[in-house]
Structures are given as C-alpha cells and as structure tokens.
C-alpha positions as CSV (number, residue, x, y, z in Angstrom):
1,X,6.7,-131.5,38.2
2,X,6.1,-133.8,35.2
3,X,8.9,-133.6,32.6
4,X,8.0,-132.5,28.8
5,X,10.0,-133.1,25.6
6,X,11.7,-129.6,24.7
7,X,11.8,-126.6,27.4
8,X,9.4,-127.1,30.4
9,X,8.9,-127.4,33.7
10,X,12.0,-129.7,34.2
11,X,14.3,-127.8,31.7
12,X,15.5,-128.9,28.6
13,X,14.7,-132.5,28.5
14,X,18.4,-134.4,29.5
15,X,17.7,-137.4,26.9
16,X,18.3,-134.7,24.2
17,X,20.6,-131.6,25.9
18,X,22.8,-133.5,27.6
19,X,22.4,-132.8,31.3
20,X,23.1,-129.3,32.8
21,X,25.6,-128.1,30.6
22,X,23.0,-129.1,27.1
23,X,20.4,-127.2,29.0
24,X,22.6,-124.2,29.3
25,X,23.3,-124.3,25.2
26,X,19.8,-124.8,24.2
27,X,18.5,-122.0,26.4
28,X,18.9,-118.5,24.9
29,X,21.1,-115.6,26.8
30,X,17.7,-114.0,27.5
31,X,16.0,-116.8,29.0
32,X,19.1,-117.8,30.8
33,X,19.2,-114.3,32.1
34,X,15.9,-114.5,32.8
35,X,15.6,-117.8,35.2
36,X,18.6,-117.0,36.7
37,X,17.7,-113.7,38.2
38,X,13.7,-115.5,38.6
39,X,14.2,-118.7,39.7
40,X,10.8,-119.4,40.3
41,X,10.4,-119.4,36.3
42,X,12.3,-122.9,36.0
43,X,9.2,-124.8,37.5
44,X,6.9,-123.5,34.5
45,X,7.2,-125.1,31.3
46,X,8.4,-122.6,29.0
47,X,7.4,-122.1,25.5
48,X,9.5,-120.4,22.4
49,X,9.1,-118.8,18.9
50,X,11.7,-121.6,18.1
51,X,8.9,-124.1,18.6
52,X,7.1,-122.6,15.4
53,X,10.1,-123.6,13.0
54,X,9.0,-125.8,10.5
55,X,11.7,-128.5,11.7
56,X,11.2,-127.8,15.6
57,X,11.3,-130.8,17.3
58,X,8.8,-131.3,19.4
59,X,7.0,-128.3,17.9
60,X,4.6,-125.7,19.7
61,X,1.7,-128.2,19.0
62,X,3.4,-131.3,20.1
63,X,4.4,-129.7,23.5
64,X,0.8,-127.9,23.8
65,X,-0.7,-131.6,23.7
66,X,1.5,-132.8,26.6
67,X,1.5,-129.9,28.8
68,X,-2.3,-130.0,28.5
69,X,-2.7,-134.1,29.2
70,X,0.4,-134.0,32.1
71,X,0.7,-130.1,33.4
72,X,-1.1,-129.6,37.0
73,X,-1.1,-125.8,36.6
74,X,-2.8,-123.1,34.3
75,X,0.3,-121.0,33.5
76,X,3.7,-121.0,31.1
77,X,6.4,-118.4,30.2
78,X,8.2,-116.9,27.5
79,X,10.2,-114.3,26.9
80,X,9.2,-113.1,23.3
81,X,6.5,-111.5,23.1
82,X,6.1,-111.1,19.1
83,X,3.1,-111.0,17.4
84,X,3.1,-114.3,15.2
85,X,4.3,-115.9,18.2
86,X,1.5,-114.9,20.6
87,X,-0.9,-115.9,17.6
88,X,0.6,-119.3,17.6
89,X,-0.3,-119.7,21.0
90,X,-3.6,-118.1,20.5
91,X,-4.2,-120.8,17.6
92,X,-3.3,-123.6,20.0
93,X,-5.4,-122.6,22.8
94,X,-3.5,-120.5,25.3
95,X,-4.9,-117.1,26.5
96,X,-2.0,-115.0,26.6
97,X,-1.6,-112.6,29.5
98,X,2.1,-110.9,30.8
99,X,3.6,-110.5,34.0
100,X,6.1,-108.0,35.7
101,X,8.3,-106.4,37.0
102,X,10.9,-109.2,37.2
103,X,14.0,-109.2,39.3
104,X,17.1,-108.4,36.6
105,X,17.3,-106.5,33.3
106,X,14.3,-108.0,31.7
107,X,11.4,-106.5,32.7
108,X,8.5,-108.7,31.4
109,X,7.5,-112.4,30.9
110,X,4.7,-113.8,28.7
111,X,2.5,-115.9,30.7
112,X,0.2,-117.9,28.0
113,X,-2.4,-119.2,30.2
114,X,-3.2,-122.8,29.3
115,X,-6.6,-123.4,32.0
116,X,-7.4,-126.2,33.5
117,X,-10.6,-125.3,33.5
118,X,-12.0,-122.8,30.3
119,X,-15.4,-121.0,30.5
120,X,-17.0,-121.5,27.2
121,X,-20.4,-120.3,25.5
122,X,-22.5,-122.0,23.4
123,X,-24.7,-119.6,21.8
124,X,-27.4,-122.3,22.6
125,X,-27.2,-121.2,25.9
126,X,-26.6,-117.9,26.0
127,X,-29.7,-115.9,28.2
128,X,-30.8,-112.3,27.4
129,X,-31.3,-110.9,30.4
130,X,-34.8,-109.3,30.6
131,X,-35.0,-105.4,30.2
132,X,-32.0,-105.4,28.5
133,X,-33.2,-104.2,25.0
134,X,-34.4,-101.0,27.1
135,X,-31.2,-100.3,29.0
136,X,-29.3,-100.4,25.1
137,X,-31.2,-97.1,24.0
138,X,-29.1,-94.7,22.8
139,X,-26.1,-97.1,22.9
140,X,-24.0,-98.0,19.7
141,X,-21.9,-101.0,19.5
142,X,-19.0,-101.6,16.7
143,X,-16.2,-103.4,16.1
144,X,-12.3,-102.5,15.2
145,X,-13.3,-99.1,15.1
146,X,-11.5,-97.8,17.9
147,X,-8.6,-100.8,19.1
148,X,-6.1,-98.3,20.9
149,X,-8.9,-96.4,22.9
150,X,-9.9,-99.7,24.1
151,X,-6.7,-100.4,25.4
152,X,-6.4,-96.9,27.0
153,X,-9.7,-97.2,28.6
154,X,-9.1,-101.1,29.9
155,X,-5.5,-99.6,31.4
156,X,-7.4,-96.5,32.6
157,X,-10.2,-98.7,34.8
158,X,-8.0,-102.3,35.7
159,X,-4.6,-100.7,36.0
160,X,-1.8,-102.5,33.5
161,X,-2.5,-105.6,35.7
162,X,-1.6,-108.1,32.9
163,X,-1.6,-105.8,30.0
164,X,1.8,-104.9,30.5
165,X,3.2,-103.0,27.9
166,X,5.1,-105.3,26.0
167,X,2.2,-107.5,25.3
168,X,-0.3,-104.4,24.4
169,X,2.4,-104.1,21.8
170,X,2.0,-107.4,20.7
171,X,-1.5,-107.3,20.6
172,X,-1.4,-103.5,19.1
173,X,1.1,-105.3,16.2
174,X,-1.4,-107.8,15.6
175,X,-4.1,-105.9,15.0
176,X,-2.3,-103.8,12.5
177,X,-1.0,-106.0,10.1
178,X,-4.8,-107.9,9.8
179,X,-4.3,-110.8,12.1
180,X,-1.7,-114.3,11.4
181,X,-2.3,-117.7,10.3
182,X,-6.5,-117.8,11.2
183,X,-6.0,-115.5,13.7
184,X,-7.2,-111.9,14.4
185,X,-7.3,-109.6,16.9
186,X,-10.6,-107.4,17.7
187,X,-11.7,-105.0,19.7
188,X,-15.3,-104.2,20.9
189,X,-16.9,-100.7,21.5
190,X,-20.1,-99.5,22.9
191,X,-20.5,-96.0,22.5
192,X,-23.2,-93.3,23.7
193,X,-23.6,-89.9,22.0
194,X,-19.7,-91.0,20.2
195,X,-18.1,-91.4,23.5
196,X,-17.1,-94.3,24.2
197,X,-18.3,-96.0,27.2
198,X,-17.6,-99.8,27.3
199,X,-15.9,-102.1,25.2
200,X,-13.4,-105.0,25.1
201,X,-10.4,-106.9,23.9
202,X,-10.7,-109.8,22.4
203,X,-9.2,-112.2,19.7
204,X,-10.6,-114.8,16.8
205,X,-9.1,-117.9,15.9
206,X,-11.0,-119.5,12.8
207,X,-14.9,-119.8,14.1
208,X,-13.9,-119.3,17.8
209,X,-13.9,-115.9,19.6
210,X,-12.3,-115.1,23.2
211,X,-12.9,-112.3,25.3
212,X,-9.1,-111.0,26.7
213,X,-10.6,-108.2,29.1
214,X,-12.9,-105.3,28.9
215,X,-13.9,-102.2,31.2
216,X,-17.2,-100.1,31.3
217,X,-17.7,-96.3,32.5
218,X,-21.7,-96.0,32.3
219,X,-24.6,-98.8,34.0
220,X,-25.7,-100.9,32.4
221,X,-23.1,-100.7,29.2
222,X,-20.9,-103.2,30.2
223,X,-23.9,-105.9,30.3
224,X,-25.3,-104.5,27.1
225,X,-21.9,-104.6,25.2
226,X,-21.4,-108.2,26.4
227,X,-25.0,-109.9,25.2
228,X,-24.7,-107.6,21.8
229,X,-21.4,-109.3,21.7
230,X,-22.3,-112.4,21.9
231,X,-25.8,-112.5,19.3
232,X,-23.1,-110.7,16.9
233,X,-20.8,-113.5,17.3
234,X,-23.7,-116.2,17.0
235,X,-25.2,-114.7,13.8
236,X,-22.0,-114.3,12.1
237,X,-21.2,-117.8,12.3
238,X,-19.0,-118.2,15.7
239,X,-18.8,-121.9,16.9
240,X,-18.5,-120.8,20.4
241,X,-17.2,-117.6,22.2
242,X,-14.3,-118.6,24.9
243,X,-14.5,-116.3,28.1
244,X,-11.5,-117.8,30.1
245,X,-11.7,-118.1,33.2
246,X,-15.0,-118.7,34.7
247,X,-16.8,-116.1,36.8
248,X,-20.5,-115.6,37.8
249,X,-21.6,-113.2,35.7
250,X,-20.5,-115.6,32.7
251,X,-21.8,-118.2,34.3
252,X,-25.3,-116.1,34.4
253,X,-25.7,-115.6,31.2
254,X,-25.1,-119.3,30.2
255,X,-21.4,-120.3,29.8
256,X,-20.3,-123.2,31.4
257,X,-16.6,-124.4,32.6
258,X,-15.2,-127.2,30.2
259,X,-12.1,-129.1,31.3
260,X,-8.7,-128.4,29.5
261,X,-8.8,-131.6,27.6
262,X,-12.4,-131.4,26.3
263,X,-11.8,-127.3,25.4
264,X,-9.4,-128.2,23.6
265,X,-11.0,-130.2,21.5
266,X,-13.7,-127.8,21.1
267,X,-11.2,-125.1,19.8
268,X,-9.7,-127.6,17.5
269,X,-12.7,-128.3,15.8
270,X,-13.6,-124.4,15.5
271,X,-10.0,-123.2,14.4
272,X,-10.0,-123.8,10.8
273,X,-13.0,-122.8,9.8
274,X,-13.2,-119.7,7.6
275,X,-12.2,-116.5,9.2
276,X,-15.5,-114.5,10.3
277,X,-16.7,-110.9,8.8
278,X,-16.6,-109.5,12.0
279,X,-15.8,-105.6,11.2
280,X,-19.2,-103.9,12.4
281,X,-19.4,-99.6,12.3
282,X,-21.8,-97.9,14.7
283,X,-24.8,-99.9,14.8
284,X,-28.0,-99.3,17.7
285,X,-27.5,-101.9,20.3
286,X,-31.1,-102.3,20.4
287,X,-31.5,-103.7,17.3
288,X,-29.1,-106.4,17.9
289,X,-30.6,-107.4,20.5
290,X,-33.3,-108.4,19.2
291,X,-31.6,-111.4,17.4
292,X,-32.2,-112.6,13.6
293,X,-31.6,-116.3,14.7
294,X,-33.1,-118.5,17.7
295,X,-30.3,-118.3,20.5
296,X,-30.4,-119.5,23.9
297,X,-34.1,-119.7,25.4
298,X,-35.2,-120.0,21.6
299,X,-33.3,-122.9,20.9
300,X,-34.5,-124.9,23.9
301,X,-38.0,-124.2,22.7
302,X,-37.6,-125.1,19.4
303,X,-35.8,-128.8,20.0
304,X,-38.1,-129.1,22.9
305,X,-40.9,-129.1,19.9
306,X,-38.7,-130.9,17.4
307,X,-38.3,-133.8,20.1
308,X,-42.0,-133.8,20.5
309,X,-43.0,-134.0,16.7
310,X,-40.8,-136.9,16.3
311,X,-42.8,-139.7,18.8
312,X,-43.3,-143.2,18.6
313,X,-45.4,-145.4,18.7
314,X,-44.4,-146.6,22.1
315,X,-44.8,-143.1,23.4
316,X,-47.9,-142.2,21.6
317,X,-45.5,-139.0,20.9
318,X,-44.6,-138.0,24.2
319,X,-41.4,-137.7,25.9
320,X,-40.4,-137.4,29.3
C-alpha cells in the first residue's frame, strides 16, 4: 500500500518514528491494543483527534489530501469516536460510518469513508418524479424536530449495521451542543397524522448537505421525504446535496458519481460558506413540492432559452 506522512496504511512513517520501535511510541495504548488484536487494521491508513492540534504535523488536512491523491481504497480507522473529531472529518470530506464487534477489549472502530467515487446532486438536475405532489397529501416534513426518533426508527428498519452505538453517540453529541467548526448535524422527518413515518440522518458542512442513512414505514414516504429534501436544501441556499455512495434510485432522480479528486474540490468550495437556516417545523409536503425556484427540468428549460436569445450573427440565433 502507498505510504503517507503520519499514521496510515504503512504505520507511522519510519523517516520520522524511527522504525518499529518509534511506531510503537507514537501509537496510543488503544490503537496499539486495537491493531494488535485486528491485524487487518494496519493496512488502513488511520486517522487521529491528534491530527486536529494546531501544531500536528502533517495535520488532518494535510494527510486527507494524500490519502485522497495516493489511497486505492474508500475506507480509514480510528479509534475515537468524539464529536469535534468526527466533525473534522465531516469538514474534510469523509462520511463517517463505524464498524464492529472487533476481536479484543475494544469493541468499535470508526471507519470515515473517504469514496473513490461520491454521488453528488446538483439541484440543476434534480427530477420530480411525476405524481409525487399527490402521493405527499397528508404528509408533513420538518427538520431537527425529532433527531433521537430518527435514530430509533433507522436502527429499528436497517439493524445497527454501521450505526453502532458509539458513533450514534457521536452524532447524538453533535447535535446537541449545535454543530462544530461549520458543521451540523440534522435530521429529517416526514410525518402523517404526527407519527412519524420516514425520515433521515444527515449532516451540513458550510453550503453542502449529506444524506448518512434514512428508513421509511409507509409507500411512497420515503420518496416524498427525499425530493422535499432536496427542493428544501436548493431553496435555502445548498451548493449541492452529497448522497455517498451511488445507487439507482439516486441516480434516478439526477445525482451523478463524481471521482474522489473532483468531489473534493466541490466540497471545498461549498464548506465555508455561511451555515444554512435549515430548522423547518411541520410543514405540508405538498407545498414544498411545488418549488419557489426553477430546479432540475426548469433549469434546463430556462438556459435552453437563455442560450437561444443570445445568437449570432453566424447562427442567425440558432444553436445546435
């Protein structure tokens, strides 16, 4: 595997620890615990809250850009699982996700998910599917109204999967104290008669919004609370809306896979803009989905005319 400076893949880079015996002092007694009892762990670059110190050297930034330009594989590790440090990584592009049980007395690993390939939205593309506005009657959709039934109801349908409990934590810690840095954790309900039957967890980093995982209990909800998510996030100022990995039905609707490099770039460009109003109480579906500004479809249309009013005189105005 390609070798990093700091922690990664291939340890503790020698130039600086000193061989095997440096890479046993810079490692911490629980990551040390942690490789030696999951072996498998020492071929994944691994990532610290050390790395945020103002003096770290090469800080969490520094190693982000090389594991994204040299690493052949989506996932890291780390063994902390606090809430400014998952926010770091949110901030520098990793989706955060958790696996277990490990072998030995730590029971859980962070696994920041770095993809090679990120499914993104561009609201410019984003389709309403037709019918939809029907299917939303009676539905309500709000935001951070309701963050630890969300989590119940994800665990409830998808099993902890990767929402193991010491990362719910992180995220639940998160949301409490009002975000870190330009980040902010959210969730997403969609509720009928005041139960609540879809709805999602998800995260904003400056003008950039990513979908973490969601679950729905009624037809048709699920789809509903996911376009209403997404002409919310448009006409409150989102750059883009990050859905992870790709999938179908994202692809369906209009996001498209961007490679690590080029996502990247995206998010950076999105991540310090001011942080979005994005509280929202019970509101009918319906009505957001019938959106305030052109999106998808609408956009098309309206450069399509745009390009045609600006001719020349070569073209007599037309364009191919």
């Amino acid at each position: 595997p390609p070798r990093f400076s700091g922690m990664s893949a291939a340890g503790v880079d020698k130039r600086r620890s000193g061989g095997d015996g440096g890479k046993r002092k810079t490692l911490s007694p629980v990551d040390s615990a942690v490789i030696r009892h999951n072996s498998w762990l020492s071929h994944i670059p691994l990532l610290s809250a050390g790395m945020m110190a103002p003096a770290a050297g090469p800080d969490l930034g520094e190693v982000t850009a090389q594991i994204a330009k040299g690493w052949p594989s989506d996932f890291c590790w780390s063994s902390c699982f606090d809430a400014q440090f998952i926010a770091a990584l949110m901030y520098q592009g990793y989706l955060p996700t958790a696996h277990g049980p490990l072998d030995g007395p730590h029971e859980h690993v962070l696994l920041p998910k770095l993809h090679q390939q990120r499914c993104v939205m561009q609201f410019e593309d984003l389709r309403l599917p037709k019918g939809l506005r029907s299917k939303a009657a009676g539905l309500d959709i709000a935001i951070d109204t309701a963050f630890d039934q969300v989590v119940e109801k994800c665990l409830e349908q998808h099993g902890e999967s990767w929402l193991h409990p010491p990362i719910v934590q992180g995220f639940r810690d998160l949301f409490k104290m009002g975000g870190s840095g330009q980040v902010r954790m959210h969730s997403v309900e969609m509720f009928k008669d005041g139960e609540l039957v879809a709805g999602e967890l998800g995260y904003s980093v400056g003008g950039s919004y990513c979908s973490l995982s969601g679950f729905s209990c009624v037809d048709s909800a699920g789809t509903v609370q996911c376009i209403a998510l997404g002409v919310l996030l448009h006409e409150r100022g989102f750059a883009f809306w990050d859905l992870g990995m790709g999938m179908e039905y994202k692809h369906s609707i209009g996001a498209k896979d961007l490679p690590r490099l080029k996502f990247l770039e995206t998010l950076h460009a999105a991540r310090d803009q001011p942080i979005k109003d994005f509280v929202l109480p019970p509101t009918p579906a319906a009505g957001i989905l019938t959106p305030k500004l052109p999106i998808g479809r609408l956009v098309q249309l309206d450069r399509s005319k745009a390009e045609q009013g600006k001719g020349s005189p070569q073209s007599g105005g037309r364009r191919g």
